[in-house]
C-alpha positions as CSV (number, residue, x, y, z in Angstrom):
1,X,-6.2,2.1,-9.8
2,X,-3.5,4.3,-10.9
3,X,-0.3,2.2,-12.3
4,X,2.8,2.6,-9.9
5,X,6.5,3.8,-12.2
6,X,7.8,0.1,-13.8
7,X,10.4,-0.9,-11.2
8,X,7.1,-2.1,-9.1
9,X,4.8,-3.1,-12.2
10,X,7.4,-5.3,-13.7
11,X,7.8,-7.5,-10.7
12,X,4.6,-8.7,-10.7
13,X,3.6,-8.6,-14.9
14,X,4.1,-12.7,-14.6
15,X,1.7,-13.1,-11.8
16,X,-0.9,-10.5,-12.3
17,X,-3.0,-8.7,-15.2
18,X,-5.4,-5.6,-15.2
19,X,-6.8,-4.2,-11.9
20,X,-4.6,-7.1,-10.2
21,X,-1.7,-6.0,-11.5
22,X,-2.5,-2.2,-10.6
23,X,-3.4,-3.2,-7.0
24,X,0.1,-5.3,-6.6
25,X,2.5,-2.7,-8.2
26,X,0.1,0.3,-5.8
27,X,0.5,-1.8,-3.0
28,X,4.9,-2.4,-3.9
29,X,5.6,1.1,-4.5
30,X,3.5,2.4,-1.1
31,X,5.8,-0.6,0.8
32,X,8.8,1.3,-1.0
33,X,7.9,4.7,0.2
34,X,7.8,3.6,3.6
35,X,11.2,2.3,3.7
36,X,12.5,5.7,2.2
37,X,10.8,7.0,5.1
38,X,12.0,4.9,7.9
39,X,15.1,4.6,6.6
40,X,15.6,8.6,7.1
41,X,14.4,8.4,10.2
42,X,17.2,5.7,11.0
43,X,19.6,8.2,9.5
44,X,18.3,11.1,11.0
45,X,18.5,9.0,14.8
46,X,14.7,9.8,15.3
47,X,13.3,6.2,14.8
48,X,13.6,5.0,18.3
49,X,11.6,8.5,18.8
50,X,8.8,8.3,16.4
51,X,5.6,5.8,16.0
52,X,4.9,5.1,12.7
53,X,0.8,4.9,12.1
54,X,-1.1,3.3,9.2
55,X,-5.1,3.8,9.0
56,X,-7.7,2.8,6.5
57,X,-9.5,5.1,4.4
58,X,-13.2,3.2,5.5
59,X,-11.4,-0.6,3.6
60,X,-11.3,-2.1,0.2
61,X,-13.2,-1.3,-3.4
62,X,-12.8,-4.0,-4.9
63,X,-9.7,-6.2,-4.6
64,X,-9.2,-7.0,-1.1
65,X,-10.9,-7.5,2.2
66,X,-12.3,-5.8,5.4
67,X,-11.0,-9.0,7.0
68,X,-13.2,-8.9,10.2
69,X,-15.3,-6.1,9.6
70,X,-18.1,-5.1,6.7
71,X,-18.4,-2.8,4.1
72,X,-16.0,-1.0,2.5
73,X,-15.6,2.6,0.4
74,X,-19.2,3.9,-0.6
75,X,-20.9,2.4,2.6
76,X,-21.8,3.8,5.9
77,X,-19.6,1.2,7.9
């Protein structure tokens, strides 16, 4: 995991240490980018235009879960 800038490490340094803490701040500052990203989209009037997609890279590694399906990174499903 790579650590994300402080402003989304320091929010969770109470609740979360090592690879937790990584995952948590990773996961708050990709939540922050898509805001930036939507929120242009707002401004430039092309939201109510545009469908906004998330995929997986094949699921977790670790921390986290495929939910309903198996596997994860570094398996064939």
């Amino acid at each position: 995991y790579e650590p994300a800038p402080e402003r989304y490490l320091k929010p969770h340094e109470g609740n979360a240490t090592g690879n937790e803490l990584l995952y948590r701040s990773m996961l708050s500052q990709l939540d922050g980018s898509v805001g930036r990203i939507v929120a242009k989209l707002q401004q430039l009037g092309l939201s109510d235009n545009t469908l906004v997609i998330f995929t997986s890279d094949n699921g977790p590694t670790g921390p986290g879960s495929p939910g309903a399906f198996r596997g994860g990174k570094g398996t064939l499903y």
